[in-house]
C-alpha positions in Angstrom: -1.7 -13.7 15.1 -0.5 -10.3 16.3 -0.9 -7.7 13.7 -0.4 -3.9 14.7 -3.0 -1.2 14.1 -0.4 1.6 11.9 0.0 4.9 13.6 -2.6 7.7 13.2 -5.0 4.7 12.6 -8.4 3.9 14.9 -10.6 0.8 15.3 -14.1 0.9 14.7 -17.3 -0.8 14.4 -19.8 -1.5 11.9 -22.6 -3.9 12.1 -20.6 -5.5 14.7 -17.6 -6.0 12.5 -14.3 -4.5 13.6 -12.2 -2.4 11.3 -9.6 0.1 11.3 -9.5 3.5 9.9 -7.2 6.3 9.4 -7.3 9.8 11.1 -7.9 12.1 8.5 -6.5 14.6 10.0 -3.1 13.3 10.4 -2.6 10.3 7.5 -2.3 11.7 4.2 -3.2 9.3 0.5 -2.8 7.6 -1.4 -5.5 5.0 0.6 -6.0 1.4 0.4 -9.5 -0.6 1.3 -8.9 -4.2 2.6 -11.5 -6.4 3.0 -9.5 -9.1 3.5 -6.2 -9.2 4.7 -4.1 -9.2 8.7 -6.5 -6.1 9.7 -9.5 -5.3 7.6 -10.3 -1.5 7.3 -9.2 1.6 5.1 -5.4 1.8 5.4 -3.3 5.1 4.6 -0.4 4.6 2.1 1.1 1.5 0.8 4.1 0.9 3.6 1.5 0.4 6.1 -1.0 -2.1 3.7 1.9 -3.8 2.4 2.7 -6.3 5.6 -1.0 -7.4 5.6 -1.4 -8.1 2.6 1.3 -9.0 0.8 1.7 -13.1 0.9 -1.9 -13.9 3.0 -3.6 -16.3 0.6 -6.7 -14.8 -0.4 -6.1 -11.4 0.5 -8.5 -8.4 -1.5 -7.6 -4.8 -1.4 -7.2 -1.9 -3.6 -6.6 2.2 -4.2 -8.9 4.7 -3.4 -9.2 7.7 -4.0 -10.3 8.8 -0.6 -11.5 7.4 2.4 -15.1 8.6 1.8 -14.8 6.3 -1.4 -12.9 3.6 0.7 -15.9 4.2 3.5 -18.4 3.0 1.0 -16.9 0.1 -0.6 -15.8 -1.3 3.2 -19.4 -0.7 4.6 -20.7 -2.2 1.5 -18.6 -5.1 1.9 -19.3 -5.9 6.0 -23.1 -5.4 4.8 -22.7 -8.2 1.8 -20.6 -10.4 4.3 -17.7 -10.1 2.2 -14.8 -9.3 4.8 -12.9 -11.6 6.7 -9.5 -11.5 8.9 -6.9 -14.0 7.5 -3.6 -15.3 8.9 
């Protein structure tokens, strides 16, 4: 599978689960939290969540209203075990 990190996006960790995030100080809302999905993180704007999401079986995102919000649903999520990177 070879999925693309969007521009003025980075990859983190949590709990030794990979994610990507946006650079707040160059990506602008509205935001999206995958959780699963092609990459799993907090995505800026729907042109760049769109591509991995849209058709993956079993795919779970939504809007935010900010990343903080997005920050605590994601960690939330790799905590509960409820992420996972689909094809």
């Amino acid at each position: 599978m070879n999925v693309v990190v969007p521009s003025n996006h980075g990859v983190s960790r949590y709990n030794g689960f990979v994610y990507v995030q946006p650079d707040e100080e160059q990506c602008e809302g509205p935001f999206y939290i995958v959780t699963r999905g092609r990459l799993v993180g907090i995505i800026s704007h729907w042109i760049n969540t769109a591509p991995l999401v849209l058709h993956v079986t079993g795919a779970v995102y939504a809007k935010v209203g900010s990343v903080d919000a997005g920050y605590k649903l994601l960690l939330n999520a790799i905590d509960d075990n409820a992420v996972l990177y689909l094809e």
